[in-house]
N, CA, C and O atoms as a printed pandas DataFrame, in Angstrom:
     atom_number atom_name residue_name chain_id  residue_number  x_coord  y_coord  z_coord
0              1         N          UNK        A               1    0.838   -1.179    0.000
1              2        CA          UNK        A               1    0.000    0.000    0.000
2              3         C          UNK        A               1    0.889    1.251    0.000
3              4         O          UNK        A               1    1.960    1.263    0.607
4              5         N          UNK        A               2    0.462    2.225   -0.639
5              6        CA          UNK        A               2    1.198    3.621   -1.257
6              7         C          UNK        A               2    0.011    4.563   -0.599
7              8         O          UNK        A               2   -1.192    4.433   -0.824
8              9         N          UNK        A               3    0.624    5.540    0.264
9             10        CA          UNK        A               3   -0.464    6.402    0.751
10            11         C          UNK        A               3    0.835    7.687    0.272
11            12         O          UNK        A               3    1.990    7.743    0.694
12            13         N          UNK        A               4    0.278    8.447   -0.544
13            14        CA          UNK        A               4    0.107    9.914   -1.264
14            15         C          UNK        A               4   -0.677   11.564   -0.834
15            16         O          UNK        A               4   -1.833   11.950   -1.007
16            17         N          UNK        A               5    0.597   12.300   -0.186
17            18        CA          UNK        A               5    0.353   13.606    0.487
18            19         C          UNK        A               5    0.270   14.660   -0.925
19            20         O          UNK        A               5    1.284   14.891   -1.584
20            21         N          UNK        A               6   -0.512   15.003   -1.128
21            22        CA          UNK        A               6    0.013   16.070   -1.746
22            23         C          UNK        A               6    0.379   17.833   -1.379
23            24         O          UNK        A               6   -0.191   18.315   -0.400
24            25         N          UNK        A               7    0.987   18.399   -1.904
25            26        CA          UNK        A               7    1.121   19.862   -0.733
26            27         C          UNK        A               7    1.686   21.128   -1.554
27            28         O          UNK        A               7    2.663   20.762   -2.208
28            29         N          UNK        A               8    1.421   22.400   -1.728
29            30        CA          UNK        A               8    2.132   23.303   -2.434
30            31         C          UNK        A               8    1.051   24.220   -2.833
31            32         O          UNK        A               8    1.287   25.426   -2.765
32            33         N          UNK        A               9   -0.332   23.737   -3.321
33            34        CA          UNK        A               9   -0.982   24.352   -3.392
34            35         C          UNK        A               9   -1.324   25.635   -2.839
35            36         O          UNK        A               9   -1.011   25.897   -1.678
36            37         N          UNK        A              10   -2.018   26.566   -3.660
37            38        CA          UNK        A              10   -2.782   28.050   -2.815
38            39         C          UNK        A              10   -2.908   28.839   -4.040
39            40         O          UNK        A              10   -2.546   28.369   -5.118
40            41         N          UNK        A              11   -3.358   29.906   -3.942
41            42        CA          UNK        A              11   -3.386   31.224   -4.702
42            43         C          UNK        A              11   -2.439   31.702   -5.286
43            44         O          UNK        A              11   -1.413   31.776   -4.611
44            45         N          UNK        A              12   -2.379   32.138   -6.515
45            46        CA          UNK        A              12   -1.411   32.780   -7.268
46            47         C          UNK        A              12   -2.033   33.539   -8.186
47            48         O          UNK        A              12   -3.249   33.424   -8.336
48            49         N          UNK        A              13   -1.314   34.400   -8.915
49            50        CA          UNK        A              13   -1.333   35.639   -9.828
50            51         C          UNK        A              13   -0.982   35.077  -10.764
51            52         O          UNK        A              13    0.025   34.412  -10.518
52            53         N          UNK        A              14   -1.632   34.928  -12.702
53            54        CA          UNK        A              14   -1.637   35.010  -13.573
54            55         C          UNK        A              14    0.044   34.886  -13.884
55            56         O          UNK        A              14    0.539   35.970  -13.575
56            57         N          UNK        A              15    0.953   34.073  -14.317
57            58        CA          UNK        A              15    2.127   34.456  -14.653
58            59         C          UNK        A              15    3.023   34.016  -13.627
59            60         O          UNK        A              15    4.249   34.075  -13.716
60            61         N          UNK        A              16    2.239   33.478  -12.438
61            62        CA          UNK        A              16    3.377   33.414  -11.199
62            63         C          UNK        A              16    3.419   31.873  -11.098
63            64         O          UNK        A              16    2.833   31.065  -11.818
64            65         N          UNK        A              17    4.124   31.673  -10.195
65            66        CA          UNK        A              17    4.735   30.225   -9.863
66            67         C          UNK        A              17    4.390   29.303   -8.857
67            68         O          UNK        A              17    4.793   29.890   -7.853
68            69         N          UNK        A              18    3.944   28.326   -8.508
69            70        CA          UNK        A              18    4.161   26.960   -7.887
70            71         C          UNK        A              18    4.508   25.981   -7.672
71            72         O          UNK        A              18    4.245   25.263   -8.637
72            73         N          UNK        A              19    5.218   25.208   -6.560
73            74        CA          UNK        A              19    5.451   24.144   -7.144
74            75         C          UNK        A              19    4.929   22.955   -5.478
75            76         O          UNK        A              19    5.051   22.977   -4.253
76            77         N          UNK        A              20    4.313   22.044   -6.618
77            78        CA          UNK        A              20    3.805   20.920   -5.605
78            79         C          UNK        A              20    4.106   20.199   -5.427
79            80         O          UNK        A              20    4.243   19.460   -6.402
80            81         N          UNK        A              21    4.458   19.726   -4.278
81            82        CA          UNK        A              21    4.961   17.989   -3.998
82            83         C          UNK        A              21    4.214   17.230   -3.649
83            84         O          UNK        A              21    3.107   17.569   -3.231
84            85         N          UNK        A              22    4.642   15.878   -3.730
85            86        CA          UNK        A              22    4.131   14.992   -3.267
86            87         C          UNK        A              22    4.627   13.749   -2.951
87            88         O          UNK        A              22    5.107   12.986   -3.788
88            89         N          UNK        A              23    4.497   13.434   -1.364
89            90        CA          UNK        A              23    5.495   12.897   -0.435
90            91         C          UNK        A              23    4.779   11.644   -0.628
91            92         O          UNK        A              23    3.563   11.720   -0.800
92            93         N          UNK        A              24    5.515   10.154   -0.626
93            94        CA          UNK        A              24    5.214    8.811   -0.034
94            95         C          UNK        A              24    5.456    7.875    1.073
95            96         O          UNK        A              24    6.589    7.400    1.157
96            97         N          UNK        A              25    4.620    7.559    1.883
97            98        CA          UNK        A              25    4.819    6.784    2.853
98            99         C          UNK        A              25    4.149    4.936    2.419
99           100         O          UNK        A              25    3.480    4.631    1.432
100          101         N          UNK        A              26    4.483    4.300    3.192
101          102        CA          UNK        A              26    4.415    3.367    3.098
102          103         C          UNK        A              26    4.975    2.199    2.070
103          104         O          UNK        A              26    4.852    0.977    2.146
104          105         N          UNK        A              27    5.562    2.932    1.188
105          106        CA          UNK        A              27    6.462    2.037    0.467
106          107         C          UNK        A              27    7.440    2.839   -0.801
107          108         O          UNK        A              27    6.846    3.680   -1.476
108          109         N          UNK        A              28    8.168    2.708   -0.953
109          110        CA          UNK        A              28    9.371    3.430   -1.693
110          111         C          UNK        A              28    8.647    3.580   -3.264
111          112         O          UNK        A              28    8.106    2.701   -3.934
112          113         N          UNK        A              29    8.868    5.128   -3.596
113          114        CA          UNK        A              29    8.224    5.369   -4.883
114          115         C          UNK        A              29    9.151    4.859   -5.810
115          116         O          UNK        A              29    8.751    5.251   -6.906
116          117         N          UNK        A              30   10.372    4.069   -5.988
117          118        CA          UNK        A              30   11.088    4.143   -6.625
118          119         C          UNK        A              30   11.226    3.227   -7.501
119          120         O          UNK        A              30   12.133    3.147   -8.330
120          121         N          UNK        A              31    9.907    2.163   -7.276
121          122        CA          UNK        A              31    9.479    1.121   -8.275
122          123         C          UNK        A              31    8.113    1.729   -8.601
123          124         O          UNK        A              31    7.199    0.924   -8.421
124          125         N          UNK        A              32    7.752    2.868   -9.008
125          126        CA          UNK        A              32    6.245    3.139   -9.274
126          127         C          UNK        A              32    6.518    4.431  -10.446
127          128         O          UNK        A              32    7.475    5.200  -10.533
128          129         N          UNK        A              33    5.819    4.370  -10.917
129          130        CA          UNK        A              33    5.472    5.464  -12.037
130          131         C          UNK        A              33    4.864    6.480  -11.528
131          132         O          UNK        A              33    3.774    6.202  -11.029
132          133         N          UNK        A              34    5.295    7.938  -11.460
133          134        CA          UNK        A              34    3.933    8.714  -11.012
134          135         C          UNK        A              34    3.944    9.609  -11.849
135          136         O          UNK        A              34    4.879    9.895  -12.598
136          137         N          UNK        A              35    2.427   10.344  -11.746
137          138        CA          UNK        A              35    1.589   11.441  -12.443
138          139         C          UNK        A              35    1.252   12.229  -11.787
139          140         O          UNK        A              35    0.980   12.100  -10.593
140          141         N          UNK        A              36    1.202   13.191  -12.418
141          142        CA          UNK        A              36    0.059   14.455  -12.250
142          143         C          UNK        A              36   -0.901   14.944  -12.482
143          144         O          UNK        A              36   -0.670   15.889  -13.236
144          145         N          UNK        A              37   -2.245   14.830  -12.198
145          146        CA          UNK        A              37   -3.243   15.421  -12.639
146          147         C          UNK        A              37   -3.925   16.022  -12.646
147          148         O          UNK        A              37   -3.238   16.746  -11.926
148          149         N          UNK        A              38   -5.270   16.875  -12.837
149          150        CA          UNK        A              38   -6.020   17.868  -12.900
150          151         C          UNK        A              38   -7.367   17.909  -12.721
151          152         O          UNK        A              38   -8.008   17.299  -13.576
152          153         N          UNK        A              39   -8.034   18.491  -11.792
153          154        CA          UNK        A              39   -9.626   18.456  -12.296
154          155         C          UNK        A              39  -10.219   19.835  -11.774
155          156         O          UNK        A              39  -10.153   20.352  -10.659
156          157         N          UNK        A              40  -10.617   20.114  -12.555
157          158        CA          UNK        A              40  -11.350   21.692  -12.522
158          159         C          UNK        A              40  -12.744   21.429  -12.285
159          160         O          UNK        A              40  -13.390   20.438  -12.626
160          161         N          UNK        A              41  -13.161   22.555  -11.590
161          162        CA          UNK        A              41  -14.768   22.448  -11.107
162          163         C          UNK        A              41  -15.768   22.309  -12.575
163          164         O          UNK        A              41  -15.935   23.202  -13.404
164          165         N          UNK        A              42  -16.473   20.644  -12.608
165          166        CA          UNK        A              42  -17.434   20.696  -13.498
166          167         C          UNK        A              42  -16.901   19.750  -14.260
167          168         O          UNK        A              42  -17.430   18.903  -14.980
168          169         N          UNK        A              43  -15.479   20.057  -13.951
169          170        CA          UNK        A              43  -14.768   18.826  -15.550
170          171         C          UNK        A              43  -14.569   17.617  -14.965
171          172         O          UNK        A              43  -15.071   17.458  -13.853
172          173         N          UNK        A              44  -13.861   16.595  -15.528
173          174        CA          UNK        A              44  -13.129   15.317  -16.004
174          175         C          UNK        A              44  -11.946   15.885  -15.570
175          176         O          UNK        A              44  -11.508   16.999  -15.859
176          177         N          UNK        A              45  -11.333   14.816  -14.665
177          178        CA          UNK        A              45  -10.315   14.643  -13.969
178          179         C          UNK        A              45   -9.121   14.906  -15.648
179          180         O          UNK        A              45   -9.447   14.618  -16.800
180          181         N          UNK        A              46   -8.166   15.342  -15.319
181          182        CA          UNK        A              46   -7.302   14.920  -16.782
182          183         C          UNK        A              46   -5.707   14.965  -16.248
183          184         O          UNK        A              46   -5.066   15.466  -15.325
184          185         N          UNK        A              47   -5.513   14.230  -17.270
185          186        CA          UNK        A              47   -3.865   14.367  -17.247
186          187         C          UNK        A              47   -3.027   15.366  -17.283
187          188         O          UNK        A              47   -3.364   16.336  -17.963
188          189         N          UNK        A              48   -2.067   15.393  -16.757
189          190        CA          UNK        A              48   -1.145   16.703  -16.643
190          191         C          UNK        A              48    0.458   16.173  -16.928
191          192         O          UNK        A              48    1.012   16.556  -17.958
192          193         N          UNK        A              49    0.845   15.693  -16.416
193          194        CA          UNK        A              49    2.392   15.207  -16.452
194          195         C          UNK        A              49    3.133   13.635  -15.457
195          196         O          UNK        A              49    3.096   13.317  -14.269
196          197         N          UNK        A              50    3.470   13.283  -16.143
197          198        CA          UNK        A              50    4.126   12.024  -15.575
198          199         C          UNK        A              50    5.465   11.355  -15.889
199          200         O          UNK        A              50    6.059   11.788  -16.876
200          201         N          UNK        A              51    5.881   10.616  -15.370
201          202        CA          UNK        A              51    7.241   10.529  -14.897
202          203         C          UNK        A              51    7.925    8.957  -14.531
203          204         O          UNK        A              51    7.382    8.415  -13.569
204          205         N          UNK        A              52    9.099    8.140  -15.217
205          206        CA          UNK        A              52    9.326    6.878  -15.136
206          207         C          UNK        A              52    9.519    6.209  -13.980
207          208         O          UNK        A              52    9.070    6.910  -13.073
208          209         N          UNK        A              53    9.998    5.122  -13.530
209          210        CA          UNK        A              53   11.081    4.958  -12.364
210          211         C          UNK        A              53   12.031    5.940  -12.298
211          212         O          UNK        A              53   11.876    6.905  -11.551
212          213         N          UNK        A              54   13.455    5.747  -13.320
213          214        CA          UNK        A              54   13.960    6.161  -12.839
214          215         C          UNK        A              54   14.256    7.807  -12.947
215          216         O          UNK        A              54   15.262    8.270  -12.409
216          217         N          UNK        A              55   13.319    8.658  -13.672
217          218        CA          UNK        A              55   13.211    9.862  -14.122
218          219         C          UNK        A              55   13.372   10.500  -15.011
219          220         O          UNK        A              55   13.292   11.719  -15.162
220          221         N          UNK        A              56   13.715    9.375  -15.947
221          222        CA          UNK        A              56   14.767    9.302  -17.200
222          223         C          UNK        A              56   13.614   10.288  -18.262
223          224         O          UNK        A              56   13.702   11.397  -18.788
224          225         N          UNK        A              57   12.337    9.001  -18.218
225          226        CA          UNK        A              57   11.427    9.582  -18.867
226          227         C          UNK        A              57   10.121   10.431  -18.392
227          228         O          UNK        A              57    9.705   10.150  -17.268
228          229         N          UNK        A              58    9.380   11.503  -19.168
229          230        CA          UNK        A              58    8.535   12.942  -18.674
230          231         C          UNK        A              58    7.761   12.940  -19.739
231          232         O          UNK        A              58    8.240   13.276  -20.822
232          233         N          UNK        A              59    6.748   12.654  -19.652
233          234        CA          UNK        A              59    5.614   13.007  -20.379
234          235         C          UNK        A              59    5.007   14.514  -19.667
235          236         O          UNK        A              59    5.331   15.179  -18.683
236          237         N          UNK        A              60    3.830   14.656  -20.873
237          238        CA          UNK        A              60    3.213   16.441  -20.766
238          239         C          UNK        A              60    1.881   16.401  -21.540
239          240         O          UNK        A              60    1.772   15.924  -22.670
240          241         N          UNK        A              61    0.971   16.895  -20.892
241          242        CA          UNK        A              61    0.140   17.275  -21.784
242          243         C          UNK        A              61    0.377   18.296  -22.247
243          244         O          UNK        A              61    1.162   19.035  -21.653
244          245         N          UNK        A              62   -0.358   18.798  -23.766
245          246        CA          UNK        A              62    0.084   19.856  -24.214
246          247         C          UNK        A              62   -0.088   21.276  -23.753
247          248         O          UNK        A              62    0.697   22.165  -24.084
248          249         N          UNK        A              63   -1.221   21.484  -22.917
249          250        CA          UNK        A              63   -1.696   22.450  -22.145
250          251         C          UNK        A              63   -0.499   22.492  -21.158
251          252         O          UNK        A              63   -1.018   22.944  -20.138
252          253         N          UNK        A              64    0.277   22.362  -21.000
253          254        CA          UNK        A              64    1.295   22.746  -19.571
254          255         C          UNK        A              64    2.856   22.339  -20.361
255          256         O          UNK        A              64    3.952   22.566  -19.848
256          257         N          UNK        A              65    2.656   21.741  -21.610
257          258        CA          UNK        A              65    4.332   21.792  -21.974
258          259         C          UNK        A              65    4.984   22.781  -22.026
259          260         O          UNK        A              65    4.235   23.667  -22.438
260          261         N          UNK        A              66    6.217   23.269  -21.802
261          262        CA          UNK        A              66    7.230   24.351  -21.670
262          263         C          UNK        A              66    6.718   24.980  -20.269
263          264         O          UNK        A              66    7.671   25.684  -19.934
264          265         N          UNK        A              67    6.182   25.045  -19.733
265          266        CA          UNK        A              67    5.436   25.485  -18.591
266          267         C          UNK        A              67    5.592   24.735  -17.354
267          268         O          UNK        A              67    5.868   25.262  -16.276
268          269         N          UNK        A              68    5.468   23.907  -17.477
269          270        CA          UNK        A              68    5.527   22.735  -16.006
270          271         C          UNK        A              68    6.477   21.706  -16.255
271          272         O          UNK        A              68    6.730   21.254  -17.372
272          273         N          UNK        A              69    7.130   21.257  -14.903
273          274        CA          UNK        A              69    8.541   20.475  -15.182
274          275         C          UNK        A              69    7.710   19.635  -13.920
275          276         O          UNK        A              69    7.121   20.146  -12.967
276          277         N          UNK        A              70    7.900   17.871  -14.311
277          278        CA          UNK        A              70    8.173   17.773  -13.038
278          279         C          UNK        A              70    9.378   16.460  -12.674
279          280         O          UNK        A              70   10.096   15.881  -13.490
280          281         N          UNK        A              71    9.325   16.322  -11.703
281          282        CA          UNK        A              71   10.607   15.518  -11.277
282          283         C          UNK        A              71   10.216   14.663  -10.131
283          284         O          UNK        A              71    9.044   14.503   -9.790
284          285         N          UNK        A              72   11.143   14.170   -9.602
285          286        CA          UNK        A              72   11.679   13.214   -8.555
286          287         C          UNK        A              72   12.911   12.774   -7.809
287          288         O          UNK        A              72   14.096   12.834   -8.137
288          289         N          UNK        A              73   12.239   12.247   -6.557
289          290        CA          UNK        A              73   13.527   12.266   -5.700
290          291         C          UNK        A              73   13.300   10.797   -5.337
291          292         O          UNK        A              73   12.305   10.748   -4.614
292          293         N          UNK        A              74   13.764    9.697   -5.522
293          294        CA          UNK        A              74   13.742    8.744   -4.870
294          295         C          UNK        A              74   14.200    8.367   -3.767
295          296         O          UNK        A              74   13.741    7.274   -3.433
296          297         N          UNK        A              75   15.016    8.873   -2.954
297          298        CA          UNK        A              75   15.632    8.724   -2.336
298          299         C          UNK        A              75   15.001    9.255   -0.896
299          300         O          UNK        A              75   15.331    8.905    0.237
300          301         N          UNK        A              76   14.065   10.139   -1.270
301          302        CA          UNK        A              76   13.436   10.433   -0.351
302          303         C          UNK        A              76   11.773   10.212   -0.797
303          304         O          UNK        A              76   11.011    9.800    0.078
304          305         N          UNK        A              77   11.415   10.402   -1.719
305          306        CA          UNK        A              77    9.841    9.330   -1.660
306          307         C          UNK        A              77    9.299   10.425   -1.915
307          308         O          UNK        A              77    8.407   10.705   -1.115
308          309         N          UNK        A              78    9.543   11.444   -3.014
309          310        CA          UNK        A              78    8.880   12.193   -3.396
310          311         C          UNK        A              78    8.755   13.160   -4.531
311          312         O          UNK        A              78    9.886   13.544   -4.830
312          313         N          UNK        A              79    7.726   13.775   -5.374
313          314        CA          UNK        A              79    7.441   13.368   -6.880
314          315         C          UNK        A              79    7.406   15.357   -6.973
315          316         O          UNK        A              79    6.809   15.916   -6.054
316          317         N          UNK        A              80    7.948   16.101   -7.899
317          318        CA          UNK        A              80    7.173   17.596   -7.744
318          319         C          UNK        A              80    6.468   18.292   -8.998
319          320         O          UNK        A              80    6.727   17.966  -10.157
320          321         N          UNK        A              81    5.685   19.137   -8.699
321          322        CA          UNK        A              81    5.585   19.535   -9.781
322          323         C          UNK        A              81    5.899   20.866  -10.085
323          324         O          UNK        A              81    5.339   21.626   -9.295
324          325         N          UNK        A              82    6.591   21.454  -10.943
325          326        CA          UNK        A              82    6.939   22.734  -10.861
326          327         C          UNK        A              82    6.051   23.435  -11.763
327          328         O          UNK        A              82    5.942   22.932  -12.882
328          329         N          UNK        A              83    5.206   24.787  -11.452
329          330        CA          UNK        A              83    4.563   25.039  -12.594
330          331         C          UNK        A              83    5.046   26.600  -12.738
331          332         O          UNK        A              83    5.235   27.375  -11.801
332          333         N          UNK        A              84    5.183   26.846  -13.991
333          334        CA          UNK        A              84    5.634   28.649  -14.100
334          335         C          UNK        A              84    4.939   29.000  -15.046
335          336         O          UNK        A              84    4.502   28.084  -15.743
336          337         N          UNK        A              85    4.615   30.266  -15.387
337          338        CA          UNK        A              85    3.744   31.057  -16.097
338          339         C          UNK        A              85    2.161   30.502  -16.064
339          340         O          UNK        A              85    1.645   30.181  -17.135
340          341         N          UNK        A              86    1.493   30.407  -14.968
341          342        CA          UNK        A              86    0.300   30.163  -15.005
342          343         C          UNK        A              86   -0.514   30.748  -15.061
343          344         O          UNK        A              86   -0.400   31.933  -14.749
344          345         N          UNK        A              87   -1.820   30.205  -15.507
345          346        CA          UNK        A              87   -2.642   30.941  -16.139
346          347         C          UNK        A              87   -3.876   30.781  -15.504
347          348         O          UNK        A              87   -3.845   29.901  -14.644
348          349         N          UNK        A              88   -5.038   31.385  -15.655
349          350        CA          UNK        A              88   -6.277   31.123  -14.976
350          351         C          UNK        A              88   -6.827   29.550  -15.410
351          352         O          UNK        A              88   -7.104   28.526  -14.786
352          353         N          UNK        A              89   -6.820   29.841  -16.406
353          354        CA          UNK        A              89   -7.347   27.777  -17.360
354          355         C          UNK        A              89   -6.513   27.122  -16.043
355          356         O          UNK        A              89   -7.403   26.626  -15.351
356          357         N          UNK        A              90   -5.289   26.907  -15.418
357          358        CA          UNK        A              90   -4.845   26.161  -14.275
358          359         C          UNK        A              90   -4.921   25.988  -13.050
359          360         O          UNK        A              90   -4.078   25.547  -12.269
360          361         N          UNK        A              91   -6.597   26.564  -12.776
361          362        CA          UNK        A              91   -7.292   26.592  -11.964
362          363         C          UNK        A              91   -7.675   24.958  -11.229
363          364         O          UNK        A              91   -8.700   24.554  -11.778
364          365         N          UNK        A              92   -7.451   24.504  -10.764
365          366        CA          UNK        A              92   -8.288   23.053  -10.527
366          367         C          UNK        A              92   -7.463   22.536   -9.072
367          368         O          UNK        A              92   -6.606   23.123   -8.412
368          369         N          UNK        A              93   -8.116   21.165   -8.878
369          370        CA          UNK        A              93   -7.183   20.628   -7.918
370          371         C          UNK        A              93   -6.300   19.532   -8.686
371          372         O          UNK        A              93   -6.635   18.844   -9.650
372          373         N          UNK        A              94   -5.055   19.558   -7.981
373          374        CA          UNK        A              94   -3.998   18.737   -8.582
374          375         C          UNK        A              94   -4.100   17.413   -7.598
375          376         O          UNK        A              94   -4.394   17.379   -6.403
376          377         N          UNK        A              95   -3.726   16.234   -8.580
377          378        CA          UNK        A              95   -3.707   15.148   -7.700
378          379         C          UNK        A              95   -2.482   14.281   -8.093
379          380         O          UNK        A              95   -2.120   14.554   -9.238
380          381         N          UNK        A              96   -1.823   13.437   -7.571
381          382        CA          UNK        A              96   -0.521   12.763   -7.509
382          383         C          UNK        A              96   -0.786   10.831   -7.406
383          384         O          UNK        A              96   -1.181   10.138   -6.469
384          385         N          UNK        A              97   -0.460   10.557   -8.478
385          386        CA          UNK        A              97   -0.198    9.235   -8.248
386          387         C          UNK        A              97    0.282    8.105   -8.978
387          388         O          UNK        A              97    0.406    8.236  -10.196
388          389         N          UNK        A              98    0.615    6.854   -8.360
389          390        CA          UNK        A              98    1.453    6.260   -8.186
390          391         C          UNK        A              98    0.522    5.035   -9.394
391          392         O          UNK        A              98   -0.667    4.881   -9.674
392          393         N          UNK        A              99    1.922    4.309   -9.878
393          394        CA          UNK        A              99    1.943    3.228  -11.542
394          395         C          UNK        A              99    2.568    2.385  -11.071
395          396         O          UNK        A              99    3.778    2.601  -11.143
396          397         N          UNK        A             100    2.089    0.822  -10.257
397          398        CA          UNK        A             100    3.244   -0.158  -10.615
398          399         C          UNK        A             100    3.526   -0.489  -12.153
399          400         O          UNK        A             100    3.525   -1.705  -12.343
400          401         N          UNK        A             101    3.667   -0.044  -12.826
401          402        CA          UNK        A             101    4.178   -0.582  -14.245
402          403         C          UNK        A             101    5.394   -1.243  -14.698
403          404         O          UNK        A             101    5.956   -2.103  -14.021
404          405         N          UNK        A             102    5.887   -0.772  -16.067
405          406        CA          UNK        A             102    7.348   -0.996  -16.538
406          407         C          UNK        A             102    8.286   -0.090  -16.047
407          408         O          UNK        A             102    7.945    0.991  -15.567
408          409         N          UNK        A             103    9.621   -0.513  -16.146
409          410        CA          UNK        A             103   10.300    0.112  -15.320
410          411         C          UNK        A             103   10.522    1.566  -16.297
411          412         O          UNK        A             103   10.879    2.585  -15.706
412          413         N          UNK        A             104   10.352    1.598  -17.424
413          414        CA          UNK        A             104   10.730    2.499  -18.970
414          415         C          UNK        A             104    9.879    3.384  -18.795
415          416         O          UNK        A             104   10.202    4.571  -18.848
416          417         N          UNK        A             105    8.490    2.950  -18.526
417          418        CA          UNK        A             105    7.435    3.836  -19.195
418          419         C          UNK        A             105    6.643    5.144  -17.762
419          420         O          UNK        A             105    6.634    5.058  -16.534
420          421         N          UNK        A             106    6.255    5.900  -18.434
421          422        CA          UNK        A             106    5.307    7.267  -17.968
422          423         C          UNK        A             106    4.169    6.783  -18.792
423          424         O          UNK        A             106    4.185    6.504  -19.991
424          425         N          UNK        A             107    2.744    6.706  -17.587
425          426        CA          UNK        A             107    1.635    6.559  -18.105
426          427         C          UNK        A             107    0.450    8.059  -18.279
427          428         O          UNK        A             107    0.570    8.934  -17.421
428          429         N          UNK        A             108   -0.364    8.206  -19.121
429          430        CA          UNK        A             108   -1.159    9.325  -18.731
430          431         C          UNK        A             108   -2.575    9.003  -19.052
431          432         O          UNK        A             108   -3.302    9.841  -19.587
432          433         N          UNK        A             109   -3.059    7.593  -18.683
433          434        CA          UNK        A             109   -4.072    7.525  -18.342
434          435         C          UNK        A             109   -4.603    7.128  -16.743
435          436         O          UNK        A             109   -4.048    6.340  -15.976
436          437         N          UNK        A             110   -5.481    7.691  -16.567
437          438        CA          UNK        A             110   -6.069    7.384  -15.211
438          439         C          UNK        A             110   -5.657    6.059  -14.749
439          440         O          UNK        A             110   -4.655    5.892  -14.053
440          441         N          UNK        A             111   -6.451    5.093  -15.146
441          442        CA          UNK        A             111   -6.497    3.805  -15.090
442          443         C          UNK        A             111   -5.524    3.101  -15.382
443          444         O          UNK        A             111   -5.705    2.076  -16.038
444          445         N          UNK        A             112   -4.556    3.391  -15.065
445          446        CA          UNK        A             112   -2.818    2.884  -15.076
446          447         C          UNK        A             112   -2.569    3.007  -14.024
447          448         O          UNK        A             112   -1.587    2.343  -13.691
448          449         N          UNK        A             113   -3.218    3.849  -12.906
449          450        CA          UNK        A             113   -2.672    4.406  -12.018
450          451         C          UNK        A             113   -3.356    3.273  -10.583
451          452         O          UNK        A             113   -4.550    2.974  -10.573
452          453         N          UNK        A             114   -2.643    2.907   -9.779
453          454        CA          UNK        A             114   -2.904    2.025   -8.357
454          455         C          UNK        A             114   -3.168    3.092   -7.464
455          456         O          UNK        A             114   -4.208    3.510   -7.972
456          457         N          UNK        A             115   -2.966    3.791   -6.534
457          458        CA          UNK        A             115   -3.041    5.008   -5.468
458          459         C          UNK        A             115   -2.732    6.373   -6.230
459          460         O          UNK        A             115   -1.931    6.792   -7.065
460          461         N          UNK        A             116   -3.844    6.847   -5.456
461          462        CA          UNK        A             116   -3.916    8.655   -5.618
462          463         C          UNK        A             116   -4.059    9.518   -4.089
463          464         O          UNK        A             116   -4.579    9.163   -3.031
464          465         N          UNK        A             117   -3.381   10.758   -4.466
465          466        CA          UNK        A             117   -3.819   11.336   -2.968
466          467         C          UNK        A             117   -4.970   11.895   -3.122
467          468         O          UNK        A             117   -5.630   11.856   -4.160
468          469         N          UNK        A             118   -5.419   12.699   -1.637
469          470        CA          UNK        A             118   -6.219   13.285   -2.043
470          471         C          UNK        A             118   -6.700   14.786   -2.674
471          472         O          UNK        A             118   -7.795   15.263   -2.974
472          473         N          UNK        A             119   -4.966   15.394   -2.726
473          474        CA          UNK        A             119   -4.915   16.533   -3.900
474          475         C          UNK        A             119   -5.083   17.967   -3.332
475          476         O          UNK        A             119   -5.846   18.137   -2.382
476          477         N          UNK        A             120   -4.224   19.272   -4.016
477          478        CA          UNK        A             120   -4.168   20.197   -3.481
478          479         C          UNK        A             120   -4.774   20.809   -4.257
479          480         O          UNK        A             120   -4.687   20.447   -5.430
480          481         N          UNK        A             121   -5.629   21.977   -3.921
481          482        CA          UNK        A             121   -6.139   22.937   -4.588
482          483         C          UNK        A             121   -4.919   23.943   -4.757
483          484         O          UNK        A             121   -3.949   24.200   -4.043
484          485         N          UNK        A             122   -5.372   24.424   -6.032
485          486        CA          UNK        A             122   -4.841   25.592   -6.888
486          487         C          UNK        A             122   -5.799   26.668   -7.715
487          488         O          UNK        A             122   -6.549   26.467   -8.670
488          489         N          UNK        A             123   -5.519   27.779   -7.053
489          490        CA          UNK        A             123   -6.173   28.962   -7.730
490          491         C          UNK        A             123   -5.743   30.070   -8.577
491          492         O          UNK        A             123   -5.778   31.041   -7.822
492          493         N          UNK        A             124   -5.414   30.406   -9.559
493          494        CA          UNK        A             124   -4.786   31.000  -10.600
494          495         C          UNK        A             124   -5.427   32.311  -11.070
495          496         O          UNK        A             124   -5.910   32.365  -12.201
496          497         N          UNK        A             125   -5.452   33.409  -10.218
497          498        CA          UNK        A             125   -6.479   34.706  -10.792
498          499         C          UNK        A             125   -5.588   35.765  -11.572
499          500         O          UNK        A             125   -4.431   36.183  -11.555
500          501         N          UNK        A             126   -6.570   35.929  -12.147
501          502        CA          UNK        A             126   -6.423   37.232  -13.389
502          503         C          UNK        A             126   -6.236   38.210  -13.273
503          504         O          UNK        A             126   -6.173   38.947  -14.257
């Protein structure tokens, strides 16, 4: 079992910066795939960015490419997301989670995914 903090979230200004982590307990992220994702009030949860074992490989949706980086620390059990130049559309709550998969691959569908946290809000005003 993989239990998933997520944290970084809050308010920001059009153009400004965040960045979210997300810590693991209960078992080492360093055989798991993780993601990032999105859901805005009204919508469908969606993909945002994800990330291999060993960090090698980074997927993006296109809405946040050049814009959001994210990474990992294995060593300490935890996944980030960096976001810069944001915009109001990046309004939603972010959620974090974990892929037993291949050791190669970044997944960006939901349903790839074993544990999720329960996600930080983010507010992005104009």
């Amino acid at each position: 079992q993989v239990h998933l903090v997520e944290s970084g979230g809050g308010l920001v200004q059009a153009g400004g910066s965040l960045r979210l982590s997300c810590a693991a307990s209960g078992r080492t992220l360093s055989r798991y795939a993780m993601g990032w994702f999105r859901q805005a009030p009204g919508k469908e949860r969606e993909f945002v960015a994800a990330i291999n074992w060993s960090g090698y490989t980074k997927i993006y949706a296109d809405s946040v490419k050049g814009r959001f980086t994210i990474s990992r620390d294995n060593a300490k059990s935890t996944v980030a997301l960096q976001m810069d130049s944001l915009k109001p559309e990046d309004t939603a709550d972010y959620y974090c989670a974990a892929a037993a998969g291949d050791y190669y691959r970044a997944y960006d569908h939901m349903g790839q995914y074993d544990y999720w946290g329960q996600g930080t809000q983010v507010t992005v005003s104009s």
